[in-house]
Each structure stands twice: as structure tokens, then as C-alpha cells.
C-alpha positions, 0 to 999 in steps of 0.5 A, a space after each residue: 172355789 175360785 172367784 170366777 168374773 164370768 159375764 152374766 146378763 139377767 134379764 128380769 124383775 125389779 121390785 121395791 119390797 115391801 115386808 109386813 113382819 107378822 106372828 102368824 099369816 090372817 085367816 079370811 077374814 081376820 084383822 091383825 097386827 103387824 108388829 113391823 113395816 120394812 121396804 127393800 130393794 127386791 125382784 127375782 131378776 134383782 136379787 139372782 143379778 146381785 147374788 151373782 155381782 157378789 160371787 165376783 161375776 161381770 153381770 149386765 141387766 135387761 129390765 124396766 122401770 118406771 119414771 118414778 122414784 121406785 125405779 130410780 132406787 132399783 136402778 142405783 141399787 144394781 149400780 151400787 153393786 156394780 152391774 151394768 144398767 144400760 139396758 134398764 129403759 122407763 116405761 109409762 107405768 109404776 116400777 114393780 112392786 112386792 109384798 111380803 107377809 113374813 112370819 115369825 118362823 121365817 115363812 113367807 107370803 108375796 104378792 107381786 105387782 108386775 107394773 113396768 117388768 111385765 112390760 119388757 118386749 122383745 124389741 127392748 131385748 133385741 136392743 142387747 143382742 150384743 150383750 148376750 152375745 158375748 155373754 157366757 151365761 144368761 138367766 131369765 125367770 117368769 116376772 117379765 113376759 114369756 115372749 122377752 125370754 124366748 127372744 133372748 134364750 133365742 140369740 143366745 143359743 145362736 152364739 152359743 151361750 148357756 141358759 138358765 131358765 128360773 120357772 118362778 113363779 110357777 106358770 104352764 109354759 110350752 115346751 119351746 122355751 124349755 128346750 132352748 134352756 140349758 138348766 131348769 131350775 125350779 123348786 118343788 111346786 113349779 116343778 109340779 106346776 110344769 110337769 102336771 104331776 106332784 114332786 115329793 122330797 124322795 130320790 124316785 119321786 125326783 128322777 120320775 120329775 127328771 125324767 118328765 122334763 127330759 121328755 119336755 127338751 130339758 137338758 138338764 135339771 136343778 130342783 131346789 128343795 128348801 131345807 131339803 137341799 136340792 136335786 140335780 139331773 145332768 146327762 146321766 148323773 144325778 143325785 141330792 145336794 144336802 143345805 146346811 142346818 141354820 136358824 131361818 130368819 127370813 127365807 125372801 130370796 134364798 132361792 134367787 141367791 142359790 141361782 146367782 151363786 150357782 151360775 157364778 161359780 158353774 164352769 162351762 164345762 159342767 165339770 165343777 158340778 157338784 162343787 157350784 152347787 154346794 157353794 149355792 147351798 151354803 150361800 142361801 143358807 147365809 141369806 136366810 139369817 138375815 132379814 130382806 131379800 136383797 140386802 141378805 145375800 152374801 158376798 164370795 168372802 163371806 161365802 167363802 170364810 163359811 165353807 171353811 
């Protein structure tokens, strides 16, 4: 695989996480311990926006903050990976915040508090029309408002640039914005959530899913599977992509980190499929072993020593 500097704007989440390290989740009603405390810069848009900066992609980010010492954290850590933040503005409330329940078998629980990402407008991504426009790809998820996402797929479909459309966390949506999306890429539940029916980890039970989102306006379609690997639909070919067998750690972005890698790595054409997608596969099961969301994902060099 060649590093690729491909432009990508993200327009999405930024969280500060905080991670709560537990043996096993509480029952209702149940006090335990927690056997240790760590925060991490995180969010969805974040965390699939430094995954793409790592595999050598020019990446520019929409999003909000608040004036506050959260949102001057995710702010500079964005900076520190070398994305463009002109297009980052402070709102009137808390910056976003998560926390996670992580398990000692590397399961996790998040609540997330939207605060200033849920504030995002349309006339916030209006201000970057020019930033989609000249971009070769964007990427957009569900921790910012559905109106933000229609806008921007909107300007760049009309410049002809590629979406990709994250549906996490798992929310119904119309099927407008899913035909303005070039790639779907949800797992297995907000693939259920979206379709109204269950996805079970079977070569029928996907193309069925397959089929539902073509009916929707979905060109084509990404589903990722865990340590299942991933499905893939794209015109007429589809077929599975294996992971690679780790011990997980902490499985916090490994979904985020296969979406930037992969967009990284995705020629225009498509025609280096196949080959992107492993790539994003190797990439998260890198993340994995690593604790944090952000701080987990790898870079193209580490990517590319593990491929060998």
C-alpha cells in the first residue's frame, strides 16, 4: 500500500474520555470498585480524523467546542497531528464528553454527552463550503446533528466529492441522507437499527442487509463485524474481510481507526478495494492492544511493519 496525501474533511465529535477500568460491568443496583481512572482525547469524528492524519492523509475538521479547557485539549490535540482546525468554532456550552466502562476482557460501555457537537448548524458547515469542495472525500457520523451531515454530503455531492457516511451511534434516519452517501459504514447493530431487521455474522444474512440498503439509495455498503472481520457490497461484488486474531485490550475506537484507515488508503476508483479494507482491518486490530481511543490508533509505518 502507498501512503497516500489524500484531502479529507471529517466533519464530527470531539470528546474528552473519561475511562472507568472495571472487572466486569454493575448490575442494577450494584456498587463496585473501579480499579482505575483515565481520561483521553476522543469522539467519533476525532478519533476517524487522526486515524486518517496517521496513514498520511491531508485532513481538515468541521466540529465545536466549548470555551472551555476541554475544547482547548481536543482543539490542540487535532493540531499536534497535523489537521487543519480553522473550521472548529466555540459554542456557549460544555465541550463533548464520554465515558467509558471498560471491562477487563476489553469490552466497553460509553455514554456520550453531546454538549457543544450536538450544536454544529448548517450555516457552521456552510462556512466551509470551500473545504469540501476541493476535498477528495468526507466522512460524517451520528455525534453531531443529522441537518449538519445533509448539508455538507449536499455540497459535496455537487463538487462531486466521495461520502462516507458512519451511522454511529445507531439512530433511524430517512433515506435522504443515505442516498447522498457513497459508502455506508455501520457494524452490525446500526446496520439492524437502520434496515429494521437483525444482521447475523452469515454470507446470506449480510447480502439480505446488502440488499436493504440498496432499496434505501445506499450505493454501497461497509459492515464491520468485531473479530468477525467485515462485509463488504460494492456494485456487484461482495465478500468478507477476515480481522486479524489479537489479544484485545481495549476495543474504544477500533471501529473509528478501520473507517480513517480505510478512507485514507481508498482509491477514487475503488479499485484497490479489497486491499484498503485489510489495511483498515490490520490497523484496528493494532488499536486494540493498546489502551485509549485516541492514543491507541497507529501510524502508516506501524501499519505497514505489521502487514509485513
Amino acid at each position: 500500500m502507498k501512503k497516500q496525501g489524500k484531502k479529507i474533511v471529517v466533519l464530527g465529535s470531539l470528546n474528552v474520555d473519561t475511562i472507568q477500568h472495571l472487572d466486569k460491568l454493575p448490575k442494577q443496583g450494584e456498587t463496585i470498585h473501579i480499579q482505575d481512572l483515565t481520561s483521553a482525547p476522543g469522539g467519533k469524528g476525532a478519533n476517524q480524523a487522526v486515524a486518517a492524519a496517521r496513514q498520511g492523509a491531508q485532513v481538515s475538521f468541521i466540529g465545536a467546542v466549548g470555551d472551555d479547557a476541554n475544547g482547548r485539549f481536543m482543539t490542540q490535540t487535532l493540531v499536534d497531528n497535523g489537521i487543519d482546525v480553522s473550521h472548529i468554532v466555540t459554542k456557549n456550552v460544555p465541550t463533548g464528553a464520554a465515558y467509558i466502562m471498560l471491562e477487563a476482557d476489553g469490552n466497553n460501555t460509553i455514554l456520550v454527552y453531546g454538549g457543544a457537537n450536538m450544536q454544529v448548524s448548517s450555516e457552521d458547515v456552510l462556512a466551509a463550503s470551500e473545504l469540501i469542495a476541493r476535498a477528495d472525500l468526507i466522512i460524517a457520523q451520528f455525534e453531531t446533528p443529522i441537518d449538519a451531515t445533509m448539508t455538507a454530503f449536499e455540497i459535496a455531492k455537487q463538487h462531486h466529492v466521495m461520502t462516507i457516511l458512519n451511522p454511529a451511534p445507531a439512530q433511524k434516519i430517512g433515506p435522504e441522507l443515505l442516498a447522498l452517501s457513497d459508502f455506508v459504514t455501520p457494524n452490525e447493530t446500526e446496520a439492524a437499527a437502520l434496515i429494521g431487521r437483525s444482521v447475523e455474522f452469515n454470507q446470506a444474512s449480510l447480502n439480505q442487509a446488502a440488499a436493504a440498503f440498496e432499496k434505501l439509495g445506499v450505493k454501497n455498503t461497509l459492515i464491520t463485524l468485531g473479530e468477525h472481520g467485515s462485509f463488504y457490497k460494492l456494485a456487484d461484488q461482495s465478500g468478507m474481510i477476515p480481522s486479524f486474531k489479537v489479544k484485545a485490550i481495549d476495543t474504544t475506537a477500533a471501529g473509528d481507526t478501520y473507517i480513517g484507515s480505510f478512507a485514507a488508503n481508498l482509491n477514487g476508483d475503488f479499485s484497490n478495494l479489497v486491499q484498503a479494507l485489510t489495511w483498515a482491518s490490520r490497523s484496528s486490530s493494532l488499536a486494540v492492544q493498546k489502551a485509549g481511543a485516541l492514543p491507541s490508533i497507529p501510524n502508516f509505518e506501524e501499519v505497514q511493519a505489521a502487514m509485513q
